[in-house]
N, C-alpha and C positions, 0 to 999 in steps of 0.2 A: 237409737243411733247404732250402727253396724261396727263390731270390730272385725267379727268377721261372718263371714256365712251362715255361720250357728253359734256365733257370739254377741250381746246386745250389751252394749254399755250403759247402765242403769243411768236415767236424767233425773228423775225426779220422782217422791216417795209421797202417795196422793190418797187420802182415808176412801175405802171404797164408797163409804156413805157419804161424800162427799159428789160424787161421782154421779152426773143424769145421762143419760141417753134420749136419743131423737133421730127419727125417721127424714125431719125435715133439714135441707140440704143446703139450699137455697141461701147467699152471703154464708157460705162456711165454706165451701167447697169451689176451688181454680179449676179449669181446663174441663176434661171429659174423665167424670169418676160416674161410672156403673150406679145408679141409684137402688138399684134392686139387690145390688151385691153390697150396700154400706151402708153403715149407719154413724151418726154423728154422735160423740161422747165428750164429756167435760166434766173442770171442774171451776172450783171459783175461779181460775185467771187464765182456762186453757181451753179452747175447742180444740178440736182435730176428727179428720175424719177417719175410719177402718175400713179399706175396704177388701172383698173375699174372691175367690178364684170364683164359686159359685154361692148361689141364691142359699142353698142350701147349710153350704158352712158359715154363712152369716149370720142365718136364722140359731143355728147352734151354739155361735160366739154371744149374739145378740140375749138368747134367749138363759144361757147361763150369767152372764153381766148382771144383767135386772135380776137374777134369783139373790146372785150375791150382794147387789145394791138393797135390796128390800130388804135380806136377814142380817143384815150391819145398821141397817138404819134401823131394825125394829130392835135390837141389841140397844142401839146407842140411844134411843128415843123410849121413854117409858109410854104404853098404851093409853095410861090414864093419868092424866094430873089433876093434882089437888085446888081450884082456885078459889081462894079466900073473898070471897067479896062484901066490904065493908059500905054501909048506909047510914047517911044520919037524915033526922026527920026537921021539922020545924022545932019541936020541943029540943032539940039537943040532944035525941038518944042516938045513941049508936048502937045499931043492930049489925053483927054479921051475921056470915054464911058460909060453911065451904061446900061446894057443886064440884062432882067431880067430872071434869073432863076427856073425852075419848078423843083417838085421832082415829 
């Protein structure tokens, strides 16, 4: 929101890795918005769309977003988890396992 020409009133304070992006427009976007010049971004309870003077500065907006989106989520998400997976047989034994998981 504008306070003034080169002033923006902070709304709301939103985890980058919380944060998708999308090409796709279509129910997100009213009236006549440039599809080539915008891309669609959210997060859990907010769409909106950005759009750019040119093709090109969107692609620069765009293409920094997702760098920052990927190394906040690869911060906040570990690479590999540990999952413990426990079995039992007919006899009553219990066997586990931990398998370690990738994303």
């Amino acid at each position: 929101k504008s306070k003034s020409p080169s002033h923006f009133k902070l709304k709301k304070h939103v985890k980058v890795s919380e944060v998708w992006t999308a090409s796709y427009m279509d129910g997100v976007c009213e009236g006549s918005t440039k599809a080539e010049q915008s891309f669609v971004m959210g997060w859990p309870t907010t769409n909106c769309v950005a759009t750019f003077s040119s093709t090109e500065q969107m692609e620069k907006w765009l293409s920094c977003l997702q760098s920052c989106i990927k190394e906040e989520k690869e911060k906040e998400h570990p690479k590999t988890i540990p999952l413990k997976i426990i079995t039992r047989n007919v006899a009553s034994c219990i066997y586990s396992k931990v398998l370690t998981v990738k994303n």
